[in-house]
C-alpha positions, 0 to 999 in steps of 0.5 A: 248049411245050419237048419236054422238058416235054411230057407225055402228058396235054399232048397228049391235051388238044392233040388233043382241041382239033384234033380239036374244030377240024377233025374226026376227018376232017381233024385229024391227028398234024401238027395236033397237033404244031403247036398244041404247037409241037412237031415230029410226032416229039415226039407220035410219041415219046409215040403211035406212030401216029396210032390210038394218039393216037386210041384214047388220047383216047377213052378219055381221054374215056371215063374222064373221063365214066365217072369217077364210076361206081366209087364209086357201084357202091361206095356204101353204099346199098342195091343197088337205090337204087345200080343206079338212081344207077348208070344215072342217072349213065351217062344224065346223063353221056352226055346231058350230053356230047352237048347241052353239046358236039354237035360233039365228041360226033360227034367221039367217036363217029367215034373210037368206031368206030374203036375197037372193042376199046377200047370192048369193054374199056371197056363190060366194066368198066362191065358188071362195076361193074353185077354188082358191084351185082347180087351185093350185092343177090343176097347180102341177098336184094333180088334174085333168084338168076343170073348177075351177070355175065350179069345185069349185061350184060342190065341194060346192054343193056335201058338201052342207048337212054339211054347207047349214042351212036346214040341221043343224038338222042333224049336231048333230046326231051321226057318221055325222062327219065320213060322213062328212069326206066320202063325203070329201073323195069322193069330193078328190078323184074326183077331183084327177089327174088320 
């Protein structure tokens, strides 16, 4: 590939390959760089450190499975109906990276840990979308008075098993869907003006 033509995106998709093909623990800016064709200075123009390149590809990763949560924060259905789309589609997002591509969902979580203030940020914005939710829902009276804020951070972490990494070994097991739709349940009904 021509140095002049090489955008950021190109290399982001060239290390999520290497980091596909060797791991976080053995891929590095050199293997990158090779698999474009490219001097590593060429990727260091665009990432100035190996962590840079990583943390761009986490969150590059992050987005892409997180992208359709905005609009349905946004939708048009009722607040309940759109909270249970809402953690459906973090649930069906999470699950689905890690059954189709185990390997690669291992690889980010490794690049997750070595993130922390990325995923802070990331994992805010997913709590904001939710209390987005919760002061619609407030507002017409389906849910009871609080904190959105704080109601929509208490909504994340009760559904945590079904969208935090550390329990993706569960997500293929038979009848999680049916607790996943419980634990929803349960999430609805607390939230619920009374």
């Amino acid at each position: 590939m021509a140095e002049a033509a090489l955008t950021p995106e190109d290399i982001l998709a060239a290390a999520e390959d290497v980091l596909r093909r060797y791991g976080p623990g053995k891929a590095t800016v050199v293997d990158v760089a090779r698999a474009l064709g490219v001097s590593h200075g060429t990727v260091y123009r665009h990432f100035p450190s190996k962590a840079a390149l990583r943390g761009a590809v986490t969150r590059r990763w992050l987005d892409r499975a997180h992208a359709a949560l905005p609009g349905i924060a946004a939708g048009p259905e009722e607040p309940g109906e759109r909270l249970r789309l809402w953690l459906a589609a973090l649930f069906r997002a999470k699950q689905e990276k890690a059954l189709a591509d185990p390997e690669l969902f291992a690889t980010y979580q490794v690049l997750v840990g070595e993130n922390s203030e990325l995923i802070a940020e990331h994992v805010s914005g997913l709590e904001a979308q939710l209390a987005e939710i919760i002061v619609e829902g407030q507002e017409r009276g389906s849910f009871a008075s609080g904190d959105p804020g704080e109601l929509g951070h208490v909504v994340f972490q009760a559904t945590a098993h079904y969208h935090d990494p550390g329990y993706s070994g569960e997500w293929s097991r038979p009848g999680v869907d049916d607790e996943f739709h419980a634990v929803v349940g349960l999430v609805l009904r607390g939230l619920a003006a009374g």
